[in-house]
C-alpha positions in Angstrom: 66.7 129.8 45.9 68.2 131.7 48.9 71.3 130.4 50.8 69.3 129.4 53.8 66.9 126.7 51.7 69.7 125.2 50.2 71.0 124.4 53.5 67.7 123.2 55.0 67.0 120.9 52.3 70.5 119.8 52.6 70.3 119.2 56.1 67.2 117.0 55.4 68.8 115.2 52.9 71.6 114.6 55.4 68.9 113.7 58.1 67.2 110.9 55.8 70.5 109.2 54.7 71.3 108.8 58.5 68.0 107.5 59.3 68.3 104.8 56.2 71.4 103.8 57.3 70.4 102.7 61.2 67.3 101.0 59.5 69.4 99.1 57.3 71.1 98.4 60.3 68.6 97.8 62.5 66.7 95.2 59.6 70.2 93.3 59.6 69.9 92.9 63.2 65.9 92.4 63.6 66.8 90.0 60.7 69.2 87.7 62.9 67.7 87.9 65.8 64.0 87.0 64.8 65.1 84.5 61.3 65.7 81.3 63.3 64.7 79.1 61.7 66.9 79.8 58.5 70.6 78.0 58.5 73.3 80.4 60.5 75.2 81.2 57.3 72.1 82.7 56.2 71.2 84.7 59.2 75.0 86.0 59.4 74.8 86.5 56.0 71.5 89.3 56.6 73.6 90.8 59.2 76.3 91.0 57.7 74.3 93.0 54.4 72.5 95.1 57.2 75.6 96.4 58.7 77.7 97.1 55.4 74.7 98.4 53.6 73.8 101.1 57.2 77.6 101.9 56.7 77.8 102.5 52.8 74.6 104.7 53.6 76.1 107.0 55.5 79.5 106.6 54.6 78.3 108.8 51.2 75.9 111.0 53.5 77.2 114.8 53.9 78.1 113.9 57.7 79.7 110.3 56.5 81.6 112.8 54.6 82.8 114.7 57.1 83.6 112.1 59.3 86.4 110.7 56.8 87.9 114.3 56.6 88.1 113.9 60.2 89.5 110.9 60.4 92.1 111.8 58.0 92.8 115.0 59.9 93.3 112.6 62.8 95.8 110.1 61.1 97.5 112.8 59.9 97.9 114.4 63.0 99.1 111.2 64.7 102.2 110.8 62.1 102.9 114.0 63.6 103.7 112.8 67.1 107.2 112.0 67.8 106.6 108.7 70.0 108.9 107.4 72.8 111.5 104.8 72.0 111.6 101.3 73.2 113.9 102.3 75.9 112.4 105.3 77.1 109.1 103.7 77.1 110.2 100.7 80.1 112.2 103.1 81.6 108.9 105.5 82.6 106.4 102.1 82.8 109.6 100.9 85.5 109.1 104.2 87.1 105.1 104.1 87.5 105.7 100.3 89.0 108.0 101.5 91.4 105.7 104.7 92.0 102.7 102.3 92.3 105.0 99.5 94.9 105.9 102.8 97.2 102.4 104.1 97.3 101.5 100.1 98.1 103.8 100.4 100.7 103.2 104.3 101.9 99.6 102.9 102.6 99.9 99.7 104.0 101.9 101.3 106.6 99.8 103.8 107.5 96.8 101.4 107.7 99.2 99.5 110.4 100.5 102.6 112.1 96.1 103.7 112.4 95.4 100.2 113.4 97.8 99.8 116.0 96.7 103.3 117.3 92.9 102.6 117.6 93.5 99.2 118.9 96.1 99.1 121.0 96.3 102.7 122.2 92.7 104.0 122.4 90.6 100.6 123.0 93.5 98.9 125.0 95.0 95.5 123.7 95.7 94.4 127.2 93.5 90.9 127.2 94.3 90.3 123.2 94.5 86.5 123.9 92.8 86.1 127.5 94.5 88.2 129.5 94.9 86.1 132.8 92.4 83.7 132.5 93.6 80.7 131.6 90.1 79.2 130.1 90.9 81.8 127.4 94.5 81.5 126.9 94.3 77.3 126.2 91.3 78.3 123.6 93.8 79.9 121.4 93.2 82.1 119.0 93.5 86.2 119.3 90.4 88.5 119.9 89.4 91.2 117.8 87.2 93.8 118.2 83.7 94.3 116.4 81.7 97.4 116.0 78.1 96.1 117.4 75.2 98.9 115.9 72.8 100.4 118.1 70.0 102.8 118.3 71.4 106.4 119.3 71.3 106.6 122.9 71.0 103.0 123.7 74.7 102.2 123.5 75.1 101.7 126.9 72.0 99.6 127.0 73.0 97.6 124.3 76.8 96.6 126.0 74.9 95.7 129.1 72.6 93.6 127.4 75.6 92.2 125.5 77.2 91.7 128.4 74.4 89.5 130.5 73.8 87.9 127.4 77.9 86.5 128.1 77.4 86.1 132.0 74.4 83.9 131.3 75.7 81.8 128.9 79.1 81.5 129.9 80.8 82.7 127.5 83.5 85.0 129.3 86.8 83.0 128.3 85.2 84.4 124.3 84.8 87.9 125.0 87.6 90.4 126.2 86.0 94.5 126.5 82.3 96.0 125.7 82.5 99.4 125.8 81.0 102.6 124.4 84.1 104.8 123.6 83.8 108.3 125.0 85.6 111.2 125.8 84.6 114.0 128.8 84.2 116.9 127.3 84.4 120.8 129.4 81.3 122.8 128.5 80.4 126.3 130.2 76.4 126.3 131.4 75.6 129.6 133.3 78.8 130.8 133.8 80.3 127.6 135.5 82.0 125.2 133.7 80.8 121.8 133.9 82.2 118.4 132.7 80.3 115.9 130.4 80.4 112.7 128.4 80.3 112.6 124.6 80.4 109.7 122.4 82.9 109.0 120.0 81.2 107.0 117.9 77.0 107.4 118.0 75.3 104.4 117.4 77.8 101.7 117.8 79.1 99.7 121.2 82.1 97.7 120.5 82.9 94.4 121.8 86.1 92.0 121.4 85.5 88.3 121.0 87.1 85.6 119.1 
């Protein structure tokens, strides 16, 4: 018998033990999931025999086998490693927490500093509780601005729909600003240069209500 049978049948032999073993786990399982009527000591018990009986199986199988010389390859390897002391070990986990409380910090800033910028600087913050009118300043209460979607192109319909919607019902002492944010952009047609809007945001109006 050449080299190359003896390994197929091996690896056959190999193949079958595996596939005994996860049938004699899946009976264990099929057999407590489907036995109800039997007392629960009894179904555990079939589980129990399924499980230990799949792991015996392939425990003594040629890959069982070289599964436990990898394990113990593994355990030995991990005596090997020289492991932090006590000490050392809150002294880095202090160092991540005070890593993670800056980053917390780093951000949280940043998220202010953006916020402050679009809001205040670039959509104006001017009528943040009412502005003059006094309706609006007894209501109380701070505005804040809302992105409102629209189909592209229609953002200027949509604020002046959004905004006769407010005149009509009378809700002005509510609402502070619709607008469509833009910027003018210089483009050169035919030589000449010509100036022209852009959106900054397509699709959206934005409105600030409370």
């Amino acid at each position: 018998m050449t080299t190359q049978n003896i390994e197929t049948v091996g690896s056959k032999t190999a193949s079958a033990l595996v596939a005994l073993a996860v049938a004699a786990v899946l009976a264990g399982v099929l057999g407590f999931s489907f036995m109800t009527d039997q007392p629960m000591l009894t179904r555990v018990g079939i589980l129990a025999g399924g499980l230990l009986l799949g792991i015996g199986i392939a425990w003594f199988s040629p890959p069982g086998k070289r599964f436990l010389a990898f394990a113990r390859e593994a355990y030995d390897e991990t005596r090997r490693v020289v492991w932090p002391s006590r000490k050392e070990t809150v002294n880095m986990t202090g160092i991540v927490f005070a890593l993670v409380v800056a980053m917390a910090l780093f951000l949280f800033i940043v998220d202010k500093l953006l916020e402050w910028g679009l809001y205040d600087l670039l959509l104006g913050g001017s009528d943040e509780r009412g502005g003059d009118d006094p309706e609006a300043a007894n209501a109380g209460g701070a505005k804040r601005w809302y992105v409102v979607h629209a189909y592209s192109g229609m953002e200027k319909s949509v604020a002046k729909a959004l905004q006769e919607r407010i005149d009509r019902e009378g809700l002005q002492p509510r609402f502070g600003r619709i607008l469509v944010p833009t910027e003018e952009v210089v483009e050169v047609k035919g030589g000449k240069k010509a100036i022209s809007e852009r959106r900054l945001y397509s699709a959206t109006c934005w409105s600030k209500w409370k």
